[in-house]
N, C-alpha and C positions, 0 to 999 in steps of 0.2 A: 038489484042494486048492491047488494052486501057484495057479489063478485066483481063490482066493479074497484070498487074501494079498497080489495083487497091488491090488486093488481098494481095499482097506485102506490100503493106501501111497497110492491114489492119494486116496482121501478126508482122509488126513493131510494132504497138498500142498494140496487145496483149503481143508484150515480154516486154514493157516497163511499163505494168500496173503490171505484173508479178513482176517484177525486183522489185516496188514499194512496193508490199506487204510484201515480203520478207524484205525490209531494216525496214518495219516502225513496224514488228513484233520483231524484236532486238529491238529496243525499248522498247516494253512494257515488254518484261521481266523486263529490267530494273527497269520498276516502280515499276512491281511485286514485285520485292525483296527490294525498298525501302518502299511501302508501309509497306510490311510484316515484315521488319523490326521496321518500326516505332508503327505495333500494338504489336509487342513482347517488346520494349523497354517501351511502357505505361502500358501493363501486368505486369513486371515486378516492375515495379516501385509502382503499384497498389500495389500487393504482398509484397512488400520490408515495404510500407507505413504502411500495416496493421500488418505488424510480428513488427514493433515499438510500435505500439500502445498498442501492447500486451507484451511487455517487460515492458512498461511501467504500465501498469495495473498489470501486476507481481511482479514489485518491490513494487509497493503502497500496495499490498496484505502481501507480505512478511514482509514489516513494520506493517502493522498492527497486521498480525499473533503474530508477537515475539510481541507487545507492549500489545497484552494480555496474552502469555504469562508472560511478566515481571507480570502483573496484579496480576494472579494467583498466582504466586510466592508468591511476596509481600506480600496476605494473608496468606499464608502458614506460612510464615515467622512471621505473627505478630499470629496466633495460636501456632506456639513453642515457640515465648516471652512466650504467655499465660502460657502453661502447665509448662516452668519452673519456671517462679514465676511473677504473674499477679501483686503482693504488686510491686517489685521492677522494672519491667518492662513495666508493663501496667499506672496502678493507677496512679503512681506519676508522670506519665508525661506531661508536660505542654500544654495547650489547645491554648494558642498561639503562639507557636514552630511549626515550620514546619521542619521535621523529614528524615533523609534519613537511607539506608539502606547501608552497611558496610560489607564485609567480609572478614575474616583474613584467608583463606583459611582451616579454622576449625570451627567457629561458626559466627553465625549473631549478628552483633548488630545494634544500631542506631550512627548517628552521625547527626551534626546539617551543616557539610560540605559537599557543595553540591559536589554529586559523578552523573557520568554519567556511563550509561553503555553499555558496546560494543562501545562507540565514538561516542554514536548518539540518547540515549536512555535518559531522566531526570525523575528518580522515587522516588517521594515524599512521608512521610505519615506523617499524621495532626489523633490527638485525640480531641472529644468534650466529655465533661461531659454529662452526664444524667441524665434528672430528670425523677419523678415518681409522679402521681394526686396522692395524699393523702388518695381520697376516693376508688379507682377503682385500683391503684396497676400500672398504666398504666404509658406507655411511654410515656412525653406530654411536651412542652416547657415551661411550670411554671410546680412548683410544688417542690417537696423534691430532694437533690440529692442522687444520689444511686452511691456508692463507688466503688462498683460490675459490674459494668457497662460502656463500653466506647463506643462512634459510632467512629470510625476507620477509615477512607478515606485513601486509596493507589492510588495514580494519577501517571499516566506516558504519556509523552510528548515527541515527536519528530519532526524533520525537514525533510520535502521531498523537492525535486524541484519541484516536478509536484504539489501538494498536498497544501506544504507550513507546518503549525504548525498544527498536530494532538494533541488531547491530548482526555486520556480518565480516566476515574476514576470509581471506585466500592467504597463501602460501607457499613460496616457490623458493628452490633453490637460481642463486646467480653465479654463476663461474665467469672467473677472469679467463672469460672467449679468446681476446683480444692480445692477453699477454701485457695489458697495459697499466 
């Protein structure tokens, strides 16, 4: 009888180690699905993080894009000054004026009022004289001036958040082509 009662005890131990595995496996799902939550919520934020930084490198691009376009423009604009008359629109104008660009929804002209463009864009243009070495015909800071002749600077300026003040500028000589 004493072997009977021992067996009995020992099948009590095995259901209650049983019982035990079972509750403490409910558990770890649990974590399961908190862990696995918490690697998806820092994945995601990972990805959220980097699609910013790329909107942001997007908009800086975009300003820049249009602020060379304005660029181009600008020279465009001061080549048909040229060809329609270099006497009245190029030559005579003042080397310490700072110049903007104007349009009446028909033609270009300058004004000395500063205009922005698009709400976000400041495009400026400044003329300098030029001289010519005497002996050699050459472009040179002494020398004779040449009437024919202007160096041109189109600057355009703007404001980002991320960035702060861009500003960039080209510079081209214009010769009276035309003779005009």
């Amino acid at each position: 009888m004493k072997q009977l009662t021992t067996n009995k005890i020992q099948n009590t131990n095995v259901t209650c180690q049983t019982s035990h595995v079972k509750r403490s496996s409910r558990g770890f799902g649990l974590i399961e699905v908190v862990i696995g939550s918490a690697v998806l919520s820092v994945a995601l934020f990972g990805i959220s993080g980097f699609f910013q930084t790329v909107l942001k490198a997007s908009g800086i691009t975009e300003s820049a894009v249009q602020g060379d376009y304005l660029l181009e423009e600008g020279m465009e604009v001061v080549k048909i000054f040229r060809d329609m008359s270099y006497t009245s629109n190029i030559k005579n104008m003042s080397t310490s004026t700072t110049y903007y660009f104007s349009w009446n929804g028909t033609n270009w002209a300058t004004t000395t009022t500063k205009t922005i463009v698009d709400s976000k864009y400041e495009r400026k243009l400044t003329f300098e004289d030029v001289k010519r070495d005497s002996i050699t015909k050459d472009i040179s800071d002494t020398g004779v001036y040449d009437p024919d002749v202007k160096l041109v600077t189109v600057s355009v300026a703007w404001w980002t958040p991320v960035v702060g003040t861009t500003t960039r500028s080209i510079q081209t000589y214009i010769v009276n082509l035309f003779n005009n």
